[in-house]
C-alpha positions in Angstrom: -17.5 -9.9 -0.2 -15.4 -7.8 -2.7 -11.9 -7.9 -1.5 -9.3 -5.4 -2.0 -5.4 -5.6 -1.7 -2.2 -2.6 -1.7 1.2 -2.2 -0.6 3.1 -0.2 0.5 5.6 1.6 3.4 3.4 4.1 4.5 6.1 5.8 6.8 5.5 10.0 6.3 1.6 8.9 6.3 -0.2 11.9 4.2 -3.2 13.5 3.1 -2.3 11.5 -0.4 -1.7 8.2 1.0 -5.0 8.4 3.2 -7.0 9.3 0.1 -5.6 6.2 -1.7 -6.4 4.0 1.1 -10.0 5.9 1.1 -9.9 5.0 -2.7 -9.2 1.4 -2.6 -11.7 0.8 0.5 -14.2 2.1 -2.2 -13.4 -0.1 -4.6 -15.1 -3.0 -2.6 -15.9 -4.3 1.0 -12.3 -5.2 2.6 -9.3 -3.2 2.4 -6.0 -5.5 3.2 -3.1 -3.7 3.1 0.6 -5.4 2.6 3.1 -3.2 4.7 6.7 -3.0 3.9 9.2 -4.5 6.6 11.7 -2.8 7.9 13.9 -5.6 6.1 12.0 -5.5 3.2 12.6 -1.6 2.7 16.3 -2.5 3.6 16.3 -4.5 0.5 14.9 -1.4 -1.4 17.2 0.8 -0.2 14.5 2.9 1.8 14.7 3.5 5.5 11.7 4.3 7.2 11.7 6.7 10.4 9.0 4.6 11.6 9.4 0.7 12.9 7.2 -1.2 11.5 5.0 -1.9 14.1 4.3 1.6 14.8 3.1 2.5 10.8 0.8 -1.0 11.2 -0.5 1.0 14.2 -1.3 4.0 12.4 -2.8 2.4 9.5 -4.9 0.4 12.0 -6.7 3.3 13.5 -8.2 4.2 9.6 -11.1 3.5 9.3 -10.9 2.2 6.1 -8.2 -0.4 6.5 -9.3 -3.7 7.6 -6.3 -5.4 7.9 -2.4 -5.3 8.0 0.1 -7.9 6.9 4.0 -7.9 6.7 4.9 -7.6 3.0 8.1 -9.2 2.7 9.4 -9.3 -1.0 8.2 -8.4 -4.2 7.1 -11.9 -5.2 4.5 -12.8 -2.7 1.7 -10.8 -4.3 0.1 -13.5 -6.2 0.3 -15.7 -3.0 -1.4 -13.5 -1.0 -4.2 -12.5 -3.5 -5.1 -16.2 -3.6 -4.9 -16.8 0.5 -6.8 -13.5 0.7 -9.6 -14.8 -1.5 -7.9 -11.2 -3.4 -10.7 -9.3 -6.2 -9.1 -6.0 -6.9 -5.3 -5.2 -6.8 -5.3 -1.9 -6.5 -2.1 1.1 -6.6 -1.3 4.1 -7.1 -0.9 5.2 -10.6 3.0 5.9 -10.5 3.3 2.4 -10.4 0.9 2.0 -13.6 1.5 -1.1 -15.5 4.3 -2.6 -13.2 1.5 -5.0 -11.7 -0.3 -5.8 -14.9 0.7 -9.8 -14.2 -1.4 -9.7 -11.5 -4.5 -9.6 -13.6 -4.5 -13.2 -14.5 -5.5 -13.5 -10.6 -7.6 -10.6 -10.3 -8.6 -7.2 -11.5 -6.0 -4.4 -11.2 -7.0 -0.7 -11.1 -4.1 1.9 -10.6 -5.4 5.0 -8.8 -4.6 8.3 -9.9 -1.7 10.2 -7.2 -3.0 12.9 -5.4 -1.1 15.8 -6.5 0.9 18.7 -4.4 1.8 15.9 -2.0 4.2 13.2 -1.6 6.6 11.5 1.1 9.8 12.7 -1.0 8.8 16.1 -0.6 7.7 15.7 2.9 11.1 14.2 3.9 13.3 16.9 1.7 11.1 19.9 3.3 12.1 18.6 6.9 15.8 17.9 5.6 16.1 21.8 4.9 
């Protein structure tokens, strides 16, 4: 089984973020996806509208995640690609070359943003 790992907050969940998860599902058998705290984000100066539990909830219902866990700081990655049995490290491509450590434990593929689309906008179109 070819298992496939991503991060991220997933809080204004879009057409963009839904094709990246469709992406990195395709990429191999298991899609696990590390979902910022509500702490976490705290710590990156982001505040989410949504708690937590209620964006693991929506990720759940996609069909193409198979499973949610709490990401908690920037350095667990490489402990959770080895308890995850981890193959492919896969994010989106605005992040290309950040995660390029992480290829001494696995394969990482950056996947190309879907364009027209993102949270910023989202949030700064309901702000006005």
């Amino acid at each position: 089984m070819k298992r496939v790992l991503t991060y991220g907050t997933f809080d204004t969940l879009h057409f963009g973020h839904i094709r990246l998860l469709q992406r990195a599902r395709a990429l191999g058998d298991y899609l696990i996806v590390g979902l910022s705290t509500d702490e976490f984000n705290e710590k990156k100066n982001k505040k989410a509208f949504h708690s937590w539990e209620e964006r693991k909830f929506f990720l759940e219902t996609l069909r193409y995640v198979d499973l949610v866990i709490e990401e908690k700081s920037w350095e667990q990655k490489v402990a959770d690609i080895q308890l995850y049995h981890v193959n492919i490290f896969t994010m989106g491509s605005d992040w290309e070359g950040k995660f390029d450590y992480l290829s001494e434990h696995c394969e990482v593929i950056y996947l190309p943003r879907t364009q027209s689309i993102s949270s910023t906008q989202i949030r700064e179109f309901l702000a006005d």
